[in-house]
N, C-alpha and C positions, 0 to 999 in steps of 0.2 A: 723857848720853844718846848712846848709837852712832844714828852718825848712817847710813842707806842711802843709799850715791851712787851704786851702779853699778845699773843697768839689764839688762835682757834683755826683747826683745818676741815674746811669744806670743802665740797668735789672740786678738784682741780685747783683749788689757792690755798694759800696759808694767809688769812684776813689778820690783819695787825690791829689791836685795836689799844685803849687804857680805860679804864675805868676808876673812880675814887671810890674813898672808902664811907660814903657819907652816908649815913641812912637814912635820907629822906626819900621824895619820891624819887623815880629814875629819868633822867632826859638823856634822848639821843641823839648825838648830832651827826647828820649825816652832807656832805659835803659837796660842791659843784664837780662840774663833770671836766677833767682834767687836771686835775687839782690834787687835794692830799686833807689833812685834818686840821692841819695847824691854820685855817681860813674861822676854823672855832677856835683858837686857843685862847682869844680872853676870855669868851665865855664862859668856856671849859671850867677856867679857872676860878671865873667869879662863882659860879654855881658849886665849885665843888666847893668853896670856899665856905657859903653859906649852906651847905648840908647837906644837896643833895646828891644822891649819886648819877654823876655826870658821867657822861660815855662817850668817849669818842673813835672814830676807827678810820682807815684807808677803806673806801669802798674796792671791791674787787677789781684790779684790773686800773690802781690808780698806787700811787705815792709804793706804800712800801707792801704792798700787799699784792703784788709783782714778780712773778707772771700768773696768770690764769692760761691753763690747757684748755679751758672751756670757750669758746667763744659767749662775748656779754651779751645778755640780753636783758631787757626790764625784767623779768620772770626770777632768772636770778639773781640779779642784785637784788632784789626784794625777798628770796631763799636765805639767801645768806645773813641779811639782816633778822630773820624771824630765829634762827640758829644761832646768832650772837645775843638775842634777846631771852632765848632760851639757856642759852650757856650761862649768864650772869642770873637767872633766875628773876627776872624784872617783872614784876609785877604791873600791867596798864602803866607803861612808862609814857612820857612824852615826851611826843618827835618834833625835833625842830632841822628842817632840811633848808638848804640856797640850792637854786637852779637844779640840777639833776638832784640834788637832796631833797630839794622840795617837790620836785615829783615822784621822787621814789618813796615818800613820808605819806603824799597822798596816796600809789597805788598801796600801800600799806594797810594805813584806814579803810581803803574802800575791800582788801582782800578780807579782814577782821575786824571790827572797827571795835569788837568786845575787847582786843587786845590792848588795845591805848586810851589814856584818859584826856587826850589833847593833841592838836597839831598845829606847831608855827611855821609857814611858808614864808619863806623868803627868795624875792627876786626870784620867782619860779613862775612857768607859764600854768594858765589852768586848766589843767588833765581832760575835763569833761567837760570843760567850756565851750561853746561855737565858734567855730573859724571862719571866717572872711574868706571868698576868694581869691583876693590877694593874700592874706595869712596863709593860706592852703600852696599857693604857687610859691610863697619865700618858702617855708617851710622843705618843699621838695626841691628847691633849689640852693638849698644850704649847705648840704654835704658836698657837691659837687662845683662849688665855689671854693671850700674847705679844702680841698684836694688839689686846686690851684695854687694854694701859696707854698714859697718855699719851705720846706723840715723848718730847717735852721731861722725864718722872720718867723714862723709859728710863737712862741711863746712870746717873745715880742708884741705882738700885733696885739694880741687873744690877753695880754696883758693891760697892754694901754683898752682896749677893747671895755676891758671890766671894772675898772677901777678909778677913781679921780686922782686920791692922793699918790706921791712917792714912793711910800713906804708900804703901801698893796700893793702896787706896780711890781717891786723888787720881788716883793717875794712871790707874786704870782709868776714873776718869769722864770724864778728858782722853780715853782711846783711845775708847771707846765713843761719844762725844761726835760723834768725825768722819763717822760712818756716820747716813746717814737711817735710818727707821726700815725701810721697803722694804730695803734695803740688808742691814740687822741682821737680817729675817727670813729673806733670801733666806740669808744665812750658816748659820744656825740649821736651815735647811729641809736644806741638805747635809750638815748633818753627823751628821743623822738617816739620810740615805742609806747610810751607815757599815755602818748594825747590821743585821748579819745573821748571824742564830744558826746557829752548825755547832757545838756543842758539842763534837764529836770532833775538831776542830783544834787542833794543838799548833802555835806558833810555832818555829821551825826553827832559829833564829839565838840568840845569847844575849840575854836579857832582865832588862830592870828594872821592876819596878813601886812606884810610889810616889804617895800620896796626904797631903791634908791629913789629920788628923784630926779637923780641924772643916767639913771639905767635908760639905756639905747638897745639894749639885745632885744632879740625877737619878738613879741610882741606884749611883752611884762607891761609896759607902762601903759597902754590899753586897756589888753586882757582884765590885771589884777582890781580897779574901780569897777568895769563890769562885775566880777567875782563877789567884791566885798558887798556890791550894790543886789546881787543876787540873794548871798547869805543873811543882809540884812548887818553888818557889821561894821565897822569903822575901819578903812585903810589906813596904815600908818606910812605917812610918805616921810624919808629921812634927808636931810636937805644938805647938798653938796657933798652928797654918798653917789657911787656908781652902781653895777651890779653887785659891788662884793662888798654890802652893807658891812659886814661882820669887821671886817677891815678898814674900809673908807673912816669909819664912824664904829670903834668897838663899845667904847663908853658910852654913847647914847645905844645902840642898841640890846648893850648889858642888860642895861636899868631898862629897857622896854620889856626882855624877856622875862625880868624877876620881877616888874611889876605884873605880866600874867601869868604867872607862874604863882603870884602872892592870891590871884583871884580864884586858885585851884584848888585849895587848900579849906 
């Protein structure tokens, strides 16, 4: 497990992040929403591995970068990532986000888009995409379902929820595990702040999109074919993956991000 030893203090947290020592370009991975960093750590490790400098952190108000005095909001966690990108001195890194990483990587792009040379989305909904009337009615019916289930089946559920294999399951129920349940909603409630439909926006920078193909959360396995079919791109659908590609399937998704990652260069 990468372990986060370095620090950086922004309003109200002390963000935990690691970064390597590699000098090639910089990628960041930014994490699902309840969760922690170690959902990258083989990537982490493949990219640092071959050169680049890999970055990984707890986003605010997640894993070890706990507690935030501030209440979350998309606003900030997007603050605080430009302040950690700023603190390593990254030059147009590139972002690779899952589920709230992958929208928090998008409102990223669309805040600066001068600032990054790339974004890989993963098993993340699309920010500026159209919603369905039923997508519109799940969507505000989600938090208030969430608040239904017991604290203690919370990591449980939201585990088996995300993941196909065993060995994601465990450890998403370790990550999930660390967050109260307050905590877990207030995560969940930002990353709803996301979505906001411009249908006519094209992301500006090169792109990745890739999903499980056993992802069942919100409306990923829809949404993201409209997306890629908008952008003009090729979806990468990863086969008996859940939501938590990075995990279900690290080895096939390694070699997906270093193959575009090789096309950047």
């Amino acid at each position: 497990m990468v372990d986060v030893t370095r620090s950086l203090e922004v309003g109200g947290c002390v963000l935990r992040f690691e970064a390597s020592s590699g000098g090639g370009p910089g990628v960041v991975f930014l994490h699902g929403a309840g969760v922690d960093h170690v959902m990258f750590d083989a990537q982490y490790q493949a990219l640092a591995e071959a050169g680049f400098r890999a970055v990984t952190v707890d986003l605010r108000g997640h894993g070890r970068s706990r507690p935030t005095t501030v209440p979350l909001t998309a606003t900030l966690l997007a603050t605080d990532i430009e302040a950690l990108t700023a603190h390593l001195e990254l030059e147009r890194p590139v972002l690779v986000g899952l589920s709230l990483g992958g929208n928090l990587a998008q409102y990223l792009v669309r805040r600066g888009p001068d600032r990054y040379s790339a974004l890989a989305v993963l098993d993340a909904a699309w920010n500026s995409g159209p919603l369905t009337p039923v997508e519109r009615a799940a969507l505000r019916a989600a938090a208030p379902l969430l608040r239904l289930i017991p604290a203690g089946s919370l990591p449980r559920l939201m585990a088996n929820a995300s993941a196909t294999t065993e060995a994601a399951r465990t450890d998403l129920r370790r990550a999930f595990a660390q967050l109260t349940k307050r905590e877990f909603l207030a995560a969940w409630q930002a990353t709803t702040q996301f979505l906001r439909p411009e249908p006519d926006y094209r992301t500006p920078i090169p792109l990745l999109l890739a999903r499980g193909a056993d992802d069942r959360t919100g409306n990923i396995a829809t949404a993201m074919p409209r997306w890629a079919a908008a952008e003009g791109i090729e979806e990468h659908v990863i086969t008996g993956a859940g939501h938590v590609i990075t995990q279900d399937a690290p080895e096939v998704v390694t070699t997906m991000l270093l193959d575009f990652l090789s096309t950047l260069q």
